[in-house]
N, C-alpha and C positions, 0 to 999 in steps of 0.2 A: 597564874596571875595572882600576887597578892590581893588581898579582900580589901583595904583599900583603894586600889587601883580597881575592881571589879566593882566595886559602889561606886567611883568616878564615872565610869564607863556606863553604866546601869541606868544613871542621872544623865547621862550626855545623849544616851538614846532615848528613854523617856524624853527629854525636852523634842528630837531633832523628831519622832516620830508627833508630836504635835504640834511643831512649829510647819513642817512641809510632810505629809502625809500623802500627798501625791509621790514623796520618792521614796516611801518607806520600804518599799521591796528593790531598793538599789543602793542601801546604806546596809552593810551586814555584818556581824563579826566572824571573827574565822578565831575557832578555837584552835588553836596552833600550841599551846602550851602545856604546862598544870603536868601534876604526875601524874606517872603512868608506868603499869610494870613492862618490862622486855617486851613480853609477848604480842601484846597492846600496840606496843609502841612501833615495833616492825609493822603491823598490821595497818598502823595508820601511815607509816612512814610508804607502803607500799601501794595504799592507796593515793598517795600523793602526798601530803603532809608536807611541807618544806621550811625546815626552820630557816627562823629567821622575820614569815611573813608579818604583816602588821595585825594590829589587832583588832581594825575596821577597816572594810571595805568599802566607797561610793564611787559606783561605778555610772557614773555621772559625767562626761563632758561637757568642759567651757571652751572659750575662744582663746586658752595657751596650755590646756592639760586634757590629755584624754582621761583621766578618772583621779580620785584623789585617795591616798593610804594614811590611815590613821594609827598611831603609835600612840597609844597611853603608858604613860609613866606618870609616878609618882615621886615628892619630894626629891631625891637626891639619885634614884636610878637612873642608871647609866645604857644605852643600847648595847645588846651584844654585839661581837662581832659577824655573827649569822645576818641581825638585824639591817648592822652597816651595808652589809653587800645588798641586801634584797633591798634597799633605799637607793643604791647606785644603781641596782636593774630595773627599779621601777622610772627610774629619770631618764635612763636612755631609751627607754617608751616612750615619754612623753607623758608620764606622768608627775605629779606632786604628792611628795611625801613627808605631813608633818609630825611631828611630834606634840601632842597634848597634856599638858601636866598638872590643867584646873579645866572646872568647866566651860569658862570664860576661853581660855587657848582654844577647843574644841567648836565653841560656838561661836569665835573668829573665824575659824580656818573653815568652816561651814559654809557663813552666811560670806568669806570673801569670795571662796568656789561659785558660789551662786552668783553674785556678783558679774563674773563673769560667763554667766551663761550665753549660749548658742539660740538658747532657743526662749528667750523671753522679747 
């Protein structure tokens, strides 16, 4: 992950873990990236690793998604195509997957999940 995109991301959990702290242990990130030599890399990829995934997890149900994947990007990045696919398996779940590209996109796609909660 580039270092602006991880100061995005840094900021966007700082906010959500003080805005709703009752779900702080159901918002997570999944290091899925960043280098890493072969060796490493097998090791993770064997322990399940799967590119592509998003780069937060809220694993939170509302009344039209069973959990929501977060995708930070920055400026002008593009998803890969690992990403594409794991956005098409995450929908045929039933879930939602956005893409965040400011802190505002993030703190939408948050407080609209919530929005539709189950259980308020």
């Amino acid at each position: 992950m580039e270092h602006l995109e991880s100061d995005l991301q840094i900021n966007c959990i700082r906010w959500f873990r003080l805005q709703y702290p009752r779900f702080d242990k159901l918002l997570f990130a999944v290091p899925n990236g960043g280098k890493r030599n072969a060796r490493e890399a097998l090791r993770l990829k064997d322990e399940g690793v799967v590119p592509g995934v998003s780069d937060l997890l809220f694993l939170f149900p509302n009344k039209l998604y069973n959990f929501l994947c977060i995708e930070m990007k920055i400026n002008t990045t593009k998803q890969s195509d690992n990403q594409k696919i794991f956005e098409k398996e995450v929908k045929k779940v039933g879930g939602n997957y956005v893409i965040c590209k400011t802190f505002f996109d993030f703190q939408k796609a948050i407080n609209d999940h919530l929005k539709l909660s189950i259980l308020t």
